[in-house]
TORKOL-4160 file (C-alpha; in steps of 0.2 Angstrom, whole numbers, padded with zeros to 4 digits, m for minus):
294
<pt num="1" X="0059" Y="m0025" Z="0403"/>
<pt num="2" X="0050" Y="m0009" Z="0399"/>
<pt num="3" X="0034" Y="m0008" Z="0388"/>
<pt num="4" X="0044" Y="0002" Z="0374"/>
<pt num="5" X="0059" Y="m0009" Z="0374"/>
<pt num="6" X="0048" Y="m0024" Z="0373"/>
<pt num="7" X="0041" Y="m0016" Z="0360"/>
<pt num="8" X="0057" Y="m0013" Z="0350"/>
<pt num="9" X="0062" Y="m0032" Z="0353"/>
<pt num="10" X="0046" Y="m0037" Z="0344"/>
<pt num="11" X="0049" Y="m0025" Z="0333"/>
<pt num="12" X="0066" Y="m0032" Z="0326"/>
<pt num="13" X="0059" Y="m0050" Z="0330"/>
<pt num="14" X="0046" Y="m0046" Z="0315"/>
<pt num="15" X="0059" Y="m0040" Z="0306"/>
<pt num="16" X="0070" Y="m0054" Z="0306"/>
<pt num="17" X="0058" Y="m0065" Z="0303"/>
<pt num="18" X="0052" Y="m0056" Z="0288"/>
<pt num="19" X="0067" Y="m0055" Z="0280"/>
<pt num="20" X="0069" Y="m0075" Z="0281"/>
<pt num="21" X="0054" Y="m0076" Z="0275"/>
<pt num="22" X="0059" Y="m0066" Z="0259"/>
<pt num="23" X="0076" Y="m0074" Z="0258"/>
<pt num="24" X="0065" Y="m0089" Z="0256"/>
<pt num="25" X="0054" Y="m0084" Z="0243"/>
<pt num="26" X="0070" Y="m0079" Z="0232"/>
<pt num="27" X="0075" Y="m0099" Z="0234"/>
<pt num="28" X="0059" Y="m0103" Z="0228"/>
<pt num="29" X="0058" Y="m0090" Z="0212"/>
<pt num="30" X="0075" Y="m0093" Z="0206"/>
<pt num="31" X="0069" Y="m0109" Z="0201"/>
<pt num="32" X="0060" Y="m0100" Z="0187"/>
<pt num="33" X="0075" Y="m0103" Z="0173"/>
<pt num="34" X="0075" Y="m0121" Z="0178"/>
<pt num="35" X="0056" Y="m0122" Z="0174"/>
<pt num="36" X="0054" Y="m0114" Z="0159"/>
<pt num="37" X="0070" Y="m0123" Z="0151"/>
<pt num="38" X="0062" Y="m0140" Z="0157"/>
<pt num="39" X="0044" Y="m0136" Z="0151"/>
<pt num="40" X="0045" Y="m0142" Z="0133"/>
<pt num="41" X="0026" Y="m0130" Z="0130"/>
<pt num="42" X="0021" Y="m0113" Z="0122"/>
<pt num="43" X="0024" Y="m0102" Z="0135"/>
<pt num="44" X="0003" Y="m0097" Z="0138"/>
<pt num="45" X="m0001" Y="m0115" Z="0141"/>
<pt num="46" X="0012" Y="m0112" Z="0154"/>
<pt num="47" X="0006" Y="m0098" Z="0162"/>
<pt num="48" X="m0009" Y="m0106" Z="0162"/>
<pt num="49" X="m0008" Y="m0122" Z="0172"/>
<pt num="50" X="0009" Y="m0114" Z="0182"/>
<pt num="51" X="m0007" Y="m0098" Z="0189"/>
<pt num="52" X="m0019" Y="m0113" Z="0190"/>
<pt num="53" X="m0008" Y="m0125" Z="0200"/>
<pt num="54" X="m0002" Y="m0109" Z="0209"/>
<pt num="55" X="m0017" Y="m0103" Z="0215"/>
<pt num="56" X="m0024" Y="m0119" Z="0222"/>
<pt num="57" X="m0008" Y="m0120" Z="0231"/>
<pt num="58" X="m0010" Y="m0103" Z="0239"/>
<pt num="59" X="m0030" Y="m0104" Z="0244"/>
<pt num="60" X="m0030" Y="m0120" Z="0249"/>
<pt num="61" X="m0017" Y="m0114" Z="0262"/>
<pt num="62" X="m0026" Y="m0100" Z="0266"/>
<pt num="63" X="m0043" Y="m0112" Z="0268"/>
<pt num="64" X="m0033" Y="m0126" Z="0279"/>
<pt num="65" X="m0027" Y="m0110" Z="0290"/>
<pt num="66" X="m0044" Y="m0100" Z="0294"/>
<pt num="67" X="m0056" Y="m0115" Z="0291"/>
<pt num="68" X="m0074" Y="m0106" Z="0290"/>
<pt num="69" X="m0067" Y="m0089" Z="0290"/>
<pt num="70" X="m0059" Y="m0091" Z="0275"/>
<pt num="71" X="m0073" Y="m0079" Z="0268"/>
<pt num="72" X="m0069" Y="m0065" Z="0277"/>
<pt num="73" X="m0050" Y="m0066" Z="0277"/>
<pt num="74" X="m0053" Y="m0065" Z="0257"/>
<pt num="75" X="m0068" Y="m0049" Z="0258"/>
<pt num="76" X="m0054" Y="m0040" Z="0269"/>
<pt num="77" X="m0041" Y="m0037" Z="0256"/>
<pt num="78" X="m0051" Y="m0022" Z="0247"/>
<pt num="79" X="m0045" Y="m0012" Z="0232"/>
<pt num="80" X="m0028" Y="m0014" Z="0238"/>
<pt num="81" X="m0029" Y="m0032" Z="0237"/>
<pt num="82" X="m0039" Y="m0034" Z="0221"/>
<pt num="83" X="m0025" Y="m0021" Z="0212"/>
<pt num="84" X="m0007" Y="m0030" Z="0221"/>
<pt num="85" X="m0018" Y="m0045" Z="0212"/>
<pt num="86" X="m0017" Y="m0036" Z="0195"/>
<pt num="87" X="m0001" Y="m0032" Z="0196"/>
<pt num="88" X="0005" Y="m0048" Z="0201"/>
<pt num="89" X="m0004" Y="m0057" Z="0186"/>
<pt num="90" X="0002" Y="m0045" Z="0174"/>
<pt num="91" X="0020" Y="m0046" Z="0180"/>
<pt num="92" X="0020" Y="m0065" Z="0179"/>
<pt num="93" X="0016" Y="m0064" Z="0162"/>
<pt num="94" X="0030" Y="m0052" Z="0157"/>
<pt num="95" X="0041" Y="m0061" Z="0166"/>
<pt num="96" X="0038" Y="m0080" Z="0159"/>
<pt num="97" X="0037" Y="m0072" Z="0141"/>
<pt num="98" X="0054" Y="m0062" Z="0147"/>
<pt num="99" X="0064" Y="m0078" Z="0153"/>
<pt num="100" X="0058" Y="m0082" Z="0132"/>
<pt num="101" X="0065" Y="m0067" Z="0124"/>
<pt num="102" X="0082" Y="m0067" Z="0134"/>
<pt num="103" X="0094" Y="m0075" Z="0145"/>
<pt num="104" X="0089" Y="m0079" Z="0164"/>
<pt num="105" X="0102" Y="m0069" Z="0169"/>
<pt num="106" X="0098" Y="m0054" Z="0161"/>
<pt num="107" X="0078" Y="m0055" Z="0167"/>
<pt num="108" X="0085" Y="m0060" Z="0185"/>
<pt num="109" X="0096" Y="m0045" Z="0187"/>
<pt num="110" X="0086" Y="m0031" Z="0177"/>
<pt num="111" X="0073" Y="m0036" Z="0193"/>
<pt num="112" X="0087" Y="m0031" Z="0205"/>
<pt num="113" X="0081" Y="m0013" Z="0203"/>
<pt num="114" X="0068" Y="m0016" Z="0211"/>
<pt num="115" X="0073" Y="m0007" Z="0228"/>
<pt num="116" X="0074" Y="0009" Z="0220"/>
<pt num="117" X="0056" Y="0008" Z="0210"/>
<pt num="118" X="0048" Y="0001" Z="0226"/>
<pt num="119" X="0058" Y="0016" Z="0237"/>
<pt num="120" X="0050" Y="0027" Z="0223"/>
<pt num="121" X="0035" Y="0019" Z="0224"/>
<pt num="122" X="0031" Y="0018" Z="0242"/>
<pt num="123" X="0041" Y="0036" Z="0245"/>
<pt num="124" X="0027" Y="0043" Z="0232"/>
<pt num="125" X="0009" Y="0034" Z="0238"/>
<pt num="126" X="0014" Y="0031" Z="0258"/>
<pt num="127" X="0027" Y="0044" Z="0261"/>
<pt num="128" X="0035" Y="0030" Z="0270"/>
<pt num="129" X="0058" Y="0033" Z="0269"/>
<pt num="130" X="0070" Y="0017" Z="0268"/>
<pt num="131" X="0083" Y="0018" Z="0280"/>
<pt num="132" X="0101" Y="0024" Z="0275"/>
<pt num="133" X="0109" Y="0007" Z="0274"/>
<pt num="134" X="0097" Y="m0002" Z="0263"/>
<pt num="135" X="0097" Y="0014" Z="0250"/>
<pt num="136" X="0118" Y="0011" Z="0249"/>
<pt num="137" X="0115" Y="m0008" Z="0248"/>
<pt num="138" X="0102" Y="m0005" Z="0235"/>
<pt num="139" X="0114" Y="0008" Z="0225"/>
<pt num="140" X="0127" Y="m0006" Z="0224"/>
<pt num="141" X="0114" Y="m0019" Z="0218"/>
<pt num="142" X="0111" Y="m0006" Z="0204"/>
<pt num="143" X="0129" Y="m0005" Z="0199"/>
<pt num="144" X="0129" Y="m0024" Z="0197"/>
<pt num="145" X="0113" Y="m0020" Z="0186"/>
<pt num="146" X="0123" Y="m0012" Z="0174"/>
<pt num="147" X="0138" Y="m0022" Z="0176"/>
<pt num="148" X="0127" Y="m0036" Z="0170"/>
<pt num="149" X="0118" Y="m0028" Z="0154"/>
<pt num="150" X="0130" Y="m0017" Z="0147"/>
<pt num="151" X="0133" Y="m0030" Z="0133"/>
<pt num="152" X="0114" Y="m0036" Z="0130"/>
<pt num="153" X="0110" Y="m0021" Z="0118"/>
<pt num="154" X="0119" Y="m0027" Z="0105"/>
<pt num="155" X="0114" Y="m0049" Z="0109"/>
<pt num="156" X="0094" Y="m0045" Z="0100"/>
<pt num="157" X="0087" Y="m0046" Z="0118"/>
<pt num="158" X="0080" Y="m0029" Z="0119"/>
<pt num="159" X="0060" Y="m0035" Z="0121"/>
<pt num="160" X="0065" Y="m0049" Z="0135"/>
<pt num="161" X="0074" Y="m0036" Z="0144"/>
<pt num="162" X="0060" Y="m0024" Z="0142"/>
<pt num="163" X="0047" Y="m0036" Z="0146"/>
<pt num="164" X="0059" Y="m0039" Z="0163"/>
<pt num="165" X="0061" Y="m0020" Z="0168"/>
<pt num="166" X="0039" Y="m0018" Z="0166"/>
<pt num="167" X="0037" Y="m0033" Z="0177"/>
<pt num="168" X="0050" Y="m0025" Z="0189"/>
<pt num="169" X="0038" Y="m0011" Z="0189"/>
<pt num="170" X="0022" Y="m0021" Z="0193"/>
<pt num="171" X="0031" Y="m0031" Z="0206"/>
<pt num="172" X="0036" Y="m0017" Z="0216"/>
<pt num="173" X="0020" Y="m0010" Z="0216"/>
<pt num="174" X="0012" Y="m0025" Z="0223"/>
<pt num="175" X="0024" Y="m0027" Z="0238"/>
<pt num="176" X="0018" Y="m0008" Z="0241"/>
<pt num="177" X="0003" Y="m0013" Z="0239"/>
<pt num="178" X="0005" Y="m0028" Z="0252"/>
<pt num="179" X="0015" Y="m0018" Z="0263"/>
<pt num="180" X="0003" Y="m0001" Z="0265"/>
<pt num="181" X="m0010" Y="m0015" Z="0271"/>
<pt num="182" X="0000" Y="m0024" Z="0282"/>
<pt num="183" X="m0013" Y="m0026" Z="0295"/>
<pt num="184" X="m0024" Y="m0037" Z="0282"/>
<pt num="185" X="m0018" Y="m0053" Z="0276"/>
<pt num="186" X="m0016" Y="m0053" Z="0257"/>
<pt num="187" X="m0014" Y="m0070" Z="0254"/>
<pt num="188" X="m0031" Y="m0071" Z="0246"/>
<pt num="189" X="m0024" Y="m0056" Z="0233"/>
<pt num="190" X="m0010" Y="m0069" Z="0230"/>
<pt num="191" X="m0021" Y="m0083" Z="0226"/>
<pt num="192" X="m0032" Y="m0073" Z="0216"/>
<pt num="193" X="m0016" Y="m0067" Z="0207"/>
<pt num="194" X="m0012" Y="m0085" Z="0200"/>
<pt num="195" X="m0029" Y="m0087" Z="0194"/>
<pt num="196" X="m0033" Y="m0069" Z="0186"/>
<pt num="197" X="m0015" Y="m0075" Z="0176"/>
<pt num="198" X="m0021" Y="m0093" Z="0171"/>
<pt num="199" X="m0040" Y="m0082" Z="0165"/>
<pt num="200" X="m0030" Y="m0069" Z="0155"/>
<pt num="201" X="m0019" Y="m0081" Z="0147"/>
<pt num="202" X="m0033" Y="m0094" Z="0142"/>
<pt num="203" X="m0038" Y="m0089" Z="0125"/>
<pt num="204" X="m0021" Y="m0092" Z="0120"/>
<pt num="205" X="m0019" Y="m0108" Z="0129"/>
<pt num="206" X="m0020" Y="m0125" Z="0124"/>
<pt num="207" X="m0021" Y="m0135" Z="0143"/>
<pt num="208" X="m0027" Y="m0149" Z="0133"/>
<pt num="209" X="m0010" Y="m0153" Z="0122"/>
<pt num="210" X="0002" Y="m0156" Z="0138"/>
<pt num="211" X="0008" Y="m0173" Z="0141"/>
<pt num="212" X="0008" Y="m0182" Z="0157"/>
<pt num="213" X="0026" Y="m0176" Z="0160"/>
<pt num="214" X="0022" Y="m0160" Z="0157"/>
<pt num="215" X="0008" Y="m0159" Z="0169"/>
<pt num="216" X="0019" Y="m0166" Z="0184"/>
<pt num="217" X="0034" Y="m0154" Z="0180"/>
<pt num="218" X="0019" Y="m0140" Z="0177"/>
<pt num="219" X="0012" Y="m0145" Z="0196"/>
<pt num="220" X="0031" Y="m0141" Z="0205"/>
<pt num="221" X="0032" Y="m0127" Z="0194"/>
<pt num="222" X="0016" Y="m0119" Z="0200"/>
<pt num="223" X="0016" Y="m0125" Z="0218"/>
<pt num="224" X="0036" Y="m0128" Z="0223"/>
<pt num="225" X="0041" Y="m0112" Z="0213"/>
<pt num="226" X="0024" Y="m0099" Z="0207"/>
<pt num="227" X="0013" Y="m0105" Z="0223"/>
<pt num="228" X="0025" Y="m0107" Z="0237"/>
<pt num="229" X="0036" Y="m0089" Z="0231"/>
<pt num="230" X="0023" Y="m0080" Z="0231"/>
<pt num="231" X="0016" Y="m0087" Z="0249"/>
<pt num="232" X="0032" Y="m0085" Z="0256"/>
<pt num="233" X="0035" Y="m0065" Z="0247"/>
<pt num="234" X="0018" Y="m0060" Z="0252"/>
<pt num="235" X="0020" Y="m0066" Z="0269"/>
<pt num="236" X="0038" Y="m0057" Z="0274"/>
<pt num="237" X="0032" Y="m0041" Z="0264"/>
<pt num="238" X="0020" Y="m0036" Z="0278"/>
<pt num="239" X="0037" Y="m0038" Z="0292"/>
<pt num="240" X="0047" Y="m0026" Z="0283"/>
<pt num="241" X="0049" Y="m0013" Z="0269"/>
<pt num="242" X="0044" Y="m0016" Z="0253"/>
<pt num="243" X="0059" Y="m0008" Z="0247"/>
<pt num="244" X="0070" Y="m0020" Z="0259"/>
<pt num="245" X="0058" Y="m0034" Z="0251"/>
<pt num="246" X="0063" Y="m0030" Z="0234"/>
<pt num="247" X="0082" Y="m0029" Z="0237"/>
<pt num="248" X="0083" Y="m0049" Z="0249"/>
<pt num="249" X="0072" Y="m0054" Z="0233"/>
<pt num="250" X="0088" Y="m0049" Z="0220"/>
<pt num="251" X="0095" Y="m0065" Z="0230"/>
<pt num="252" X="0087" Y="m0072" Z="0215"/>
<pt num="253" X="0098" Y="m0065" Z="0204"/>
<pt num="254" X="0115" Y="m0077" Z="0205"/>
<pt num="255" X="0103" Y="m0091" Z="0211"/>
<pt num="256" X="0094" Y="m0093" Z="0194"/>
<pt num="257" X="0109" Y="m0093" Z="0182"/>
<pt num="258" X="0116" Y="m0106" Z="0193"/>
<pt num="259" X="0103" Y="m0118" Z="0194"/>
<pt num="260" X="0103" Y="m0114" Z="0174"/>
<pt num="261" X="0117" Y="m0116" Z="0171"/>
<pt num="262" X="0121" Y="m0133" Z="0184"/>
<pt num="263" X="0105" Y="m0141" Z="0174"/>
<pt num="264" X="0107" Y="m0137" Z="0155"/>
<pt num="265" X="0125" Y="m0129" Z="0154"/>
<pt num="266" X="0116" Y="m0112" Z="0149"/>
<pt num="267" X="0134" Y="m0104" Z="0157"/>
<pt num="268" X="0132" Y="m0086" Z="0159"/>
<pt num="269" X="0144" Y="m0072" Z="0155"/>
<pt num="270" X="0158" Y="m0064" Z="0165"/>
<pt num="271" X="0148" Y="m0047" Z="0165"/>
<pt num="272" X="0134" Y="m0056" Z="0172"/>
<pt num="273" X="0142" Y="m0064" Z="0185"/>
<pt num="274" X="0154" Y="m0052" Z="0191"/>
<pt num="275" X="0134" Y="m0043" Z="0192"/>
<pt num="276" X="0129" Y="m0057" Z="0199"/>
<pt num="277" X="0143" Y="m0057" Z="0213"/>
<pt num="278" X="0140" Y="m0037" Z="0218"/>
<pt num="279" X="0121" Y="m0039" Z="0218"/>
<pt num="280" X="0124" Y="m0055" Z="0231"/>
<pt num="281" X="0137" Y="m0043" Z="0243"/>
<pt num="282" X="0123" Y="m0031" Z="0241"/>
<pt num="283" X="0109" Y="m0041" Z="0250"/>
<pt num="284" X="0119" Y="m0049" Z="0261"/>
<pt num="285" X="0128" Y="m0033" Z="0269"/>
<pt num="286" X="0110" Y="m0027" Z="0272"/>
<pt num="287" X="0104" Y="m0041" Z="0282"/>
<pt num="288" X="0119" Y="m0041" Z="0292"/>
<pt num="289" X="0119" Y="m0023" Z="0293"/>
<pt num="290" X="0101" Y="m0023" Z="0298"/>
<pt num="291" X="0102" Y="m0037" Z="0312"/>
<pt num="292" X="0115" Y="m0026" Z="0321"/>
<pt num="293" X="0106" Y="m0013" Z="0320"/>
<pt num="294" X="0092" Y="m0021" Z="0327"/>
């Protein structure tokens, strides 16, 4: 085998694997609804122990990985790491206080246009181009979009759904972020993430109120679900596009209604479903379309 097919073969190795990884973290995060329903606490006190638990999680991965050179792996990720941190801590928030103001499945689907802010995103700071078939795939996760909220605007959940389409925004700039320094490993921005959450959320926190129950459901939401999400996200980001990131990560989209709506009976409406249903063919004919083409 020649140098530059070898070369491809890696290539679409990477790929494949990144795309797991990301399908992976879309398990993980759709266990968002599950948590926040379960959680009887003012939502700061949850952001604050969930980027607490989180964080730990994340470093003390990165620390059992690189051992001693722990240090440096954290110095390398620059401004770029310290600002896809930001945007991840500021998205977390609008997203916990989002899954408050509206249904799951409106939060969960307003993120699935995600694809086309990160295409925008990356298209307008790298220059970098999606292919063809993730732009169609990520057209059609847009129609389910609308298909989904076309009857929220008159159900008083404007705020959540606003709260859901600026944490789109900051997510995607944060897998643009991850991806423009693919070289680096950000998992250090990700554990700093968590924690810059639980410091910006203290004031209005009360860690000290939680019951015992609450702080072993608050541990598997911030590990299981925040911690392990993130891990797995920041991880596949670097394999692939970030735009290709944000459209496997709409997989959450039917997930968290369902995992909703199996533990409380919070049942979702037709529109969303039927949304639900087109955002799933969506990703799914992109990572089928993408292996072959591979």
């Amino acid at each position: 085998m020649s140098l530059a097919s070898l070369s491809v073969v890696n290539r679409a190795s990477a790929s494949w694997r990144g795309a797991v990884l990301v399908v992976l973290s879309a398990f993980a995060f759709s266990a968002a609804g599950y948590f926040t329903r379960l959680i009887d606490v003012d939502v700061w006190t949850m952001l604050f122990w969930r980027g607490v638990f989180g964080g730990l999680f994340i470093a003390g991965y990165v620390v059992l990985r690189d051992g001693s050179g722990a240090f440096d792996t954290v110095r390398r990720i620059g401004k770029v790491g310290l600002l896809a941190a930001a945007c991840s801590a500021l998205a977390t928030i609008c997203f916990i206080n989002a899954l408050r103001e509206t249904t799951v499945a409106d939060v969960l689907v307003i993120n699935a246009t995600a694809p086309f802010v990160t295409a925008g995103l990356a298209w307008a700071w790298t220059g970098a181009r999606e292919r063809r078939s993730t732009f169609v795939a990520s057209s059609v996760a847009l129609l389910g979009v609308v298909v989904t909220v076309v009857d929220a605007f008159d159900s008083g959940r404007l705020l959540g759904n606003a709260l859901a389409l600026l944490m789109t925004v900051l997510i995607s700039a944060m897998m643009v972020a991850i991806r423009r320094q693919r070289a680096v490993c950000m998992l250090p921005a990700a554990a700093l993430s968590a924690f810059l959450c639980a410091l910006m959320v203290w004031p209005w926190a009360a860690p000290g109120s939680v019951t015992a129950e609450d702080i072993g459901n608050l541990y598997l939401f911030g590990t299981l679900q925040f911690g392990l999400g993130l891990l797995l996200l920041t991880l596949g980001t670097r394999l692939i596009s970030a735009s290709r990131s944000a459209l496997i990560g709409a997989l959450e989209t039917p997930l968290a209604p369902a995992l909703v709506w199996l533990a409380f009976g919070e049942a979702p409406s037709l529109m969303t479903c039927l949304g639900g249903a087109i955002v799933l063919a969506a990703v799914v004919a992109d990572l089928v379309v993408t292996k072959e083409q591979a």
